[in-house]
C-alpha positions in Angstrom: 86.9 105.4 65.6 85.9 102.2 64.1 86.8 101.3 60.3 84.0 102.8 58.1 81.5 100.4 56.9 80.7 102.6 53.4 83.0 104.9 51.9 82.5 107.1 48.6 85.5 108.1 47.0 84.4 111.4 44.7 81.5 110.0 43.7 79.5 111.6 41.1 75.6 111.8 39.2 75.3 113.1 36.2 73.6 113.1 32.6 74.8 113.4 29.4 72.9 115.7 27.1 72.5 115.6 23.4 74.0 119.2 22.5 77.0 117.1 24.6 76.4 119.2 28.0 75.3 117.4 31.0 73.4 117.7 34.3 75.2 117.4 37.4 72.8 116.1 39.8 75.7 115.5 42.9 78.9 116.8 42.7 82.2 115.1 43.7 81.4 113.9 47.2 83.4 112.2 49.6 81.8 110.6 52.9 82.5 108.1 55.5 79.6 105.7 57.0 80.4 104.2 60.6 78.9 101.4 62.1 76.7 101.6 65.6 74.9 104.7 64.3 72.0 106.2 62.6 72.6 108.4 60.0 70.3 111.0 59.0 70.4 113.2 55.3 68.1 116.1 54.7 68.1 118.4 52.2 65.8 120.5 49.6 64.0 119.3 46.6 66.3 118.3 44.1 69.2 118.5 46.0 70.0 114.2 45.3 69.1 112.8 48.8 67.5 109.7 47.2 70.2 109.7 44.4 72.7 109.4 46.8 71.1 106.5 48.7 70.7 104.7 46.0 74.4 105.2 44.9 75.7 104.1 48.2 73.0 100.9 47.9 74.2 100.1 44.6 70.9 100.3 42.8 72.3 103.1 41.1 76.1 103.7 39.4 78.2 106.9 39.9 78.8 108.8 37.1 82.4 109.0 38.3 84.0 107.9 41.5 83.4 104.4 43.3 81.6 103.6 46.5 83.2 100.8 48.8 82.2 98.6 51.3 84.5 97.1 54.1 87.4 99.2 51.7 86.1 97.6 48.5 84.5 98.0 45.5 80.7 97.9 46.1 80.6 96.5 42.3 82.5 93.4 43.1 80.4 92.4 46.9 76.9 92.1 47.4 76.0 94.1 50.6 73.7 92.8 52.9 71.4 95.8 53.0 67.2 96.4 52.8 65.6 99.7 52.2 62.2 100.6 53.5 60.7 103.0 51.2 57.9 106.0 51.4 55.3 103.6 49.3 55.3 100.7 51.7 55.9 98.8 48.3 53.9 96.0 49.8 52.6 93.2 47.2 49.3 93.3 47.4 48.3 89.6 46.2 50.5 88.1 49.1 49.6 88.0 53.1 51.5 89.5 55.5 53.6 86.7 56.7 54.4 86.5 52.5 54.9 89.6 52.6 57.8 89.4 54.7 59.3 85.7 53.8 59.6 87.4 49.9 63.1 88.6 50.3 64.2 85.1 52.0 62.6 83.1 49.6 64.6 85.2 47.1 67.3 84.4 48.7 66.8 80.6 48.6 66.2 80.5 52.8 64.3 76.8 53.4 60.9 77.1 54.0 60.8 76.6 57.9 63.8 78.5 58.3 61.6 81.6 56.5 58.7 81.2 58.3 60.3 81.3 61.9 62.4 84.2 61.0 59.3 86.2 59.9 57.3 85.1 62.4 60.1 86.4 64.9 60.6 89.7 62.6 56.7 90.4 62.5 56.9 90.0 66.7 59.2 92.6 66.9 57.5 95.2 65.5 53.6 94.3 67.4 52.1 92.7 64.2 52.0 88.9 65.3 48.1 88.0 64.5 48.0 89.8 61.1 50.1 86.9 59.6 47.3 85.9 57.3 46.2 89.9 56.7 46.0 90.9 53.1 47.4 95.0 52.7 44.3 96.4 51.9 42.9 95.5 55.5 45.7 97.4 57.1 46.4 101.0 58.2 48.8 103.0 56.8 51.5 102.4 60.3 50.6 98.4 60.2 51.4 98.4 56.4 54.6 100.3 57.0 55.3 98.0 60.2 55.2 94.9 57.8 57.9 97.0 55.7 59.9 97.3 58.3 59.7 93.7 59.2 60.4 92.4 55.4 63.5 94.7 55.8 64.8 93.9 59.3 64.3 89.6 58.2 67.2 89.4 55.9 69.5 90.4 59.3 71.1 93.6 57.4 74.1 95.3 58.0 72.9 98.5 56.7 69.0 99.5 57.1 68.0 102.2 54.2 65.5 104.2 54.6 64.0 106.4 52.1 61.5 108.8 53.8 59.8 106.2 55.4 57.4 108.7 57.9 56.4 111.0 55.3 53.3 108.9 54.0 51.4 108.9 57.4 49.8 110.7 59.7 51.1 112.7 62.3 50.7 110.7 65.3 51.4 107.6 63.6 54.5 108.7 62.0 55.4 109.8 66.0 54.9 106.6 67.3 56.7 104.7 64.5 59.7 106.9 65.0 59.7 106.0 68.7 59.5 102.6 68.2 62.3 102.4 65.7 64.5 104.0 68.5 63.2 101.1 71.2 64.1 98.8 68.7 68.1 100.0 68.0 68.3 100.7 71.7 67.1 97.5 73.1 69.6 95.3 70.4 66.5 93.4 68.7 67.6 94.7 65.6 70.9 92.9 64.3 71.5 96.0 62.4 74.8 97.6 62.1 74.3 101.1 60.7 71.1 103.0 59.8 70.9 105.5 56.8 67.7 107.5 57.0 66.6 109.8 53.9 64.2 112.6 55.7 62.5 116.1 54.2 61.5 116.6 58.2 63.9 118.6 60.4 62.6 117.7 63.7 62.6 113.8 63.0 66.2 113.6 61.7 66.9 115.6 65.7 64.8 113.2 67.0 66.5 109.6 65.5 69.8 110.3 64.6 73.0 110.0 66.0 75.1 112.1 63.0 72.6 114.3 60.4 74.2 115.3 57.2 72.6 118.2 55.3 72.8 118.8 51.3 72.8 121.8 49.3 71.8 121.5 45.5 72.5 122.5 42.2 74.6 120.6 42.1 73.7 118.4 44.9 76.7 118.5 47.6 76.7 118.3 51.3 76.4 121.4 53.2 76.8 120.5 56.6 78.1 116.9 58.7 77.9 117.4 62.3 77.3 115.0 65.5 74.2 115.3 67.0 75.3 115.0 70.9 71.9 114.0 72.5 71.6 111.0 74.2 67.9 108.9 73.6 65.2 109.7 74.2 65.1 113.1 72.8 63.0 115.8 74.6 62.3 118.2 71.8 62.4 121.2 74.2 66.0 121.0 75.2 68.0 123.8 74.3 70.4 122.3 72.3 67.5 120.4 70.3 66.0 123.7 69.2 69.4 125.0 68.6 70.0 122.2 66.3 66.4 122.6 64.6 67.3 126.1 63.8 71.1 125.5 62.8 69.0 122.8 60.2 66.6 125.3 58.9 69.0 128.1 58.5 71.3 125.6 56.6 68.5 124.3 54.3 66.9 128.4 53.5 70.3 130.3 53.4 72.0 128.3 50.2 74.9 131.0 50.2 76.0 131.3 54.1 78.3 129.3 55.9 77.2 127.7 58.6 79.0 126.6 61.4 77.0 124.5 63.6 76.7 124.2 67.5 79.5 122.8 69.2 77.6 119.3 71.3 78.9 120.3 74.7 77.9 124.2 74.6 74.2 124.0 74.3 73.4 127.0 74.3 75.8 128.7 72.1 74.5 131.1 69.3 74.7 129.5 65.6 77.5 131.2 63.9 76.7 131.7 60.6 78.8 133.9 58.2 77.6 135.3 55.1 79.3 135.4 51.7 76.5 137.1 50.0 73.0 137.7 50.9 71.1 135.2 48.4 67.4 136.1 48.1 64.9 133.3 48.9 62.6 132.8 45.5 59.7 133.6 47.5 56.8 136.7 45.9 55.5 139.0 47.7 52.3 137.6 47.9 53.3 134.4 49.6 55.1 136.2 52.0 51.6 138.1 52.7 50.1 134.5 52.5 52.3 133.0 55.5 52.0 135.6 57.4 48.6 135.8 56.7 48.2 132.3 58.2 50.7 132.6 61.3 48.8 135.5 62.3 45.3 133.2 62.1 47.0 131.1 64.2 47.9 133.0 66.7 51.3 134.1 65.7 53.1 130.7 65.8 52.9 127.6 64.1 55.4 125.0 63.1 55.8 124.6 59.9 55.8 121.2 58.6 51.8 121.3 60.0 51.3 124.1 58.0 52.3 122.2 55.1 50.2 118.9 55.8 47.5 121.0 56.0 48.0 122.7 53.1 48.9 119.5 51.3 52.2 121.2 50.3 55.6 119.9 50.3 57.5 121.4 53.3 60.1 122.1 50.4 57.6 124.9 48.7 57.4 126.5 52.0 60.9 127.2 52.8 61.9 129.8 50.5 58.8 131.8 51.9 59.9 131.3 55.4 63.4 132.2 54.5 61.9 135.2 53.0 59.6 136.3 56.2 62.9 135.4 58.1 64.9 137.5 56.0 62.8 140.6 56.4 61.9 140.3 60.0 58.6 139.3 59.6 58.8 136.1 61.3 61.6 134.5 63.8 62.5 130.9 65.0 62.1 129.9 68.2 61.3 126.2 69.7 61.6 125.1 66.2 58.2 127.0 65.6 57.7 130.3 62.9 56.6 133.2 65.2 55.4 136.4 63.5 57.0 139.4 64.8 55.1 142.5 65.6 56.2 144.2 62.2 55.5 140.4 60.3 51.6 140.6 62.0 51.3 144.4 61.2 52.5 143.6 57.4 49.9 140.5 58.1 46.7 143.1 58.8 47.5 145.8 56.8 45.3 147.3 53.4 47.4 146.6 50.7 48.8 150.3 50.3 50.3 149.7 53.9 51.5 146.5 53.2 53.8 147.9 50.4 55.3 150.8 52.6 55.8 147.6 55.5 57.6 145.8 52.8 59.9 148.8 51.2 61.3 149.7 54.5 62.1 145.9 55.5 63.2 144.8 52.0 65.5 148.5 52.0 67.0 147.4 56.0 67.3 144.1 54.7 68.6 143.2 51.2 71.8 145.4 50.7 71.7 145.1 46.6 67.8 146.9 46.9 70.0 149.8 48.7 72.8 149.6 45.8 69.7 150.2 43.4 67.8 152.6 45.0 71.1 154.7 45.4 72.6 154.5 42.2 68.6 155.5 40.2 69.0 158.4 42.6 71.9 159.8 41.8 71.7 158.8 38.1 70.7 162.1 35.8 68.1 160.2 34.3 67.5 157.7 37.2 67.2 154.7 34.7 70.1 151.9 34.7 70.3 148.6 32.3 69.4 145.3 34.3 72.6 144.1 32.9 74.6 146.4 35.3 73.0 144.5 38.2 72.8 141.0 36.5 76.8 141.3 36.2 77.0 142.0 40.0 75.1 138.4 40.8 77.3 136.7 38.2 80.1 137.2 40.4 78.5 135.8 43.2 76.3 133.0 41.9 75.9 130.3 38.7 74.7 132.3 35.7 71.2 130.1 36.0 71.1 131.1 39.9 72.1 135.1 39.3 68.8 134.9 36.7 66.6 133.4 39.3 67.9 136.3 41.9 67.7 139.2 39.3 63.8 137.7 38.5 63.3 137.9 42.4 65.2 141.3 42.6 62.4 142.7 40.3 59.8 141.3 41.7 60.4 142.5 45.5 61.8 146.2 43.9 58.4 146.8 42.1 56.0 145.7 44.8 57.5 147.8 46.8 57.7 150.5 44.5 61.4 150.9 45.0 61.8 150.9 40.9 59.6 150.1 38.2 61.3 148.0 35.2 61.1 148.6 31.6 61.0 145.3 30.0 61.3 146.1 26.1 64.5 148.1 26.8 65.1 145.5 30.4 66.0 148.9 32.3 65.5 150.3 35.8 63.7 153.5 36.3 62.6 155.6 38.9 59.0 156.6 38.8 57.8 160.2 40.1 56.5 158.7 43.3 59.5 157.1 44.3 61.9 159.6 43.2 60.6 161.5 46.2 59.9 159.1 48.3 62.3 156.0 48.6 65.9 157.0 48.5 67.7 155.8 51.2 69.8 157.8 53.6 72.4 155.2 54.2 74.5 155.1 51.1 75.0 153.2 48.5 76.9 150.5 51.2 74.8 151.0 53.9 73.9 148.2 56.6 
């Protein structure tokens, strides 16, 4: 393998508090960037995708660690790199053709020497004639092409790219994407190495040769695989779906480890063992909700169109996918959420029903429900302190994230009407009805 263009060496992101604490926003990370190949990194909210490109750019410092290029420093070079970001960050008082001769200029580049570089940059991605356009007068994929040409000018070793689809439409995003591939395939880009920052699972399939997936809280990666597919990508190829599941199951299972598809067995199951079952933060009544609207839709739908019609982030949808997945009311397939016959009869059901749906799912489902259900049953009083539980998930998760699972544990146990929870005394109790009515038969470590 070729020397790494980009190397960071336990690089860190944190900040200081004034009590003296501080937040970690990316843990100690280590990672290699090769030239010849587009990079992708996804993650959640808040997991530091955009923190981390900025690190490895040098517009922002580690907290710790050092990033290197070529095998030194980054503080002591000056990188030839451009980033196209989300915002087109076009200046709006300059044409086109300014536009894209501003980073030259910058660079002290001689005027004719500019103006045939961005005439031959603005060629290459179909917007020769709009040289004297203003940015108002374009669309939203012409604006973005004339960021892609101000980036591609300066001749950059590494391209950056910080969600650079997400701001338009569907089909333009589509047609952007494929033309970004044309233009790696077909050498008109001098380009060594792309980095590309995406939120959208399918894309990062679709463009990238290697796809590197974060976790958060700290952020951290998760997963660094090769992608194995040669271009162009037909998104209905087995292993394409396989990898659009192995992504998803990464980004909504935080605790499991994944292990993802091997490139030359497409096919093969994702192997995914689990530590602990972590509960998506996802309420009841957004569960109903997606199923709800899967079941409108005629039982499938892929999810990042549910969002842009929602006008959601994809992010606020996951956990309540992860939930649906967890209790069977939806599965993956194709890269698409379809409802399962117990997911659309939980979907149509009076709200009574609904409950009973959800109490035998959540009770099949989520083994720490069982250990609660079991242990208020055989209890004389069938009442237990929350704290018992709470020091169960501290032995599994951060004491902020075992808060977040007990809040989520309470709110799935009373909708169900597994438990009811006394909050002045922060207890579990049984109520009448469910003293007869939801004890499970499998034991308190049932599967």
């Amino acid at each position: 393998m070729s020397e790494p263009l980009i190397q960071a060496r336990k690089v860190q992101k944190f900040f200081a508090q004034p009590d003296g604490s501080r937040i970690e926003v990316i843990a100690a990370t280590d990672l290699d960037i090769h030239p010849g190949t587009i990079v992708a990194l996804l993650g959640p909210s808040g997991s530091g995708k955009s923190t981390l490109l900025r690190m490895l750019t040098g517009l922002a410092q580690p907290s710790a660690g050092e990033v290197l290029w070529h095998g030194r420093p980054l503080a002591e070079q000056s990188p030839n790199v451009s980033i196209v970001f989300q915002s087109f960050a076009l200046f709006p008082w300059l044409t086109v053709m300014e536009n894209v001769e501003a980073p030259l200029e910058a660079r002290g580049v001689a005027l004719l020497e500019r103006h045939k570089r961005a005439l031959r940059a603005l060629d290459v991605v179909g917007l020769d004639g709009f040289e004297s356009a203003y940015p108002k007068e374009l669309s939203g994929g012409m604006r973005q092409r004339v960021g892609f040409a101000r980036a591609m000018v300066v001749e950059p070793e590494v391209l950056f790219m910080d969600e650079p689809f997400s701001a338009l439409d569907v089909l333009t995003a589509e047609t952007l994407r494929r033309e970004l591939v044309q233009l790696w395939q077909s050498k008109k880009m001098t380009t060594s190495t792309i980095f590309i920052v995406t939120h959208n699972i399918e894309e990062a399939v679709q463009l990238a040769d290697r796809i590197i997936v974060l976790g958060r809280n700290p952020g951290h990666i998760r997963s660094d695989f090769e992608v194995g597919l040669p271009h162009p990508r037909d998104r209905k190829v087995p292993r394409f779906l396989e990898l659009v599941d192995f992504i998803y199951t990464v980004m909504t299972q935080p605790q499991a480890e994944c292990v993802p598809p091997a490139a030359d067995a497409a096919g093969a199951p994702v192997v995914v063992k689990q530590k602990h079952v972590a509960l998506p933060h996802a309420r009841p009544g957004g569960i109903a909700g997606l199923m709800e609207m899967l079941h409108d839709r005629g039982g499938r739908d892929e999810l990042y169109r549910l969002a842009d019609e929602l006008a959601m982030d994809v992010d606020d949808l996951l956990p309540i996918l992860d939930a649906a997945l967890l209790l069977g009311f939806v599965i993956l397939k194709d890269g698409d959420a379809e409802i399962t016959p117990e997911g659309k009869e939980f979907a149509t059901a009076d709200i009574q029903t609904r409950k009973a749906i959800f109490r035998t799912a959540a009770m099949r489902n989520v083994s720490l429900l069982r250990q609660i259900d079991y242990i208020l049953h055989t209890k004389s009083d069938h009442a237990i302190p929350q704290e018992f539980f709470q020091d169960i998930l501290d032995e599994h998760f951060s004491e902020k994230e075992s808060e977040r699972q007990m809040q989520t544990l309470l709110h799935w146990g009373r909708y169900a009407e597994i438990f009811d929870y006394d909050s002045a005394h922060e207890r579990l109790f049984l109520t009448e009805a469910a003293l007869h009515t939801n004890h499970t038969t499998t034991g308190k470590n049932g599967a």
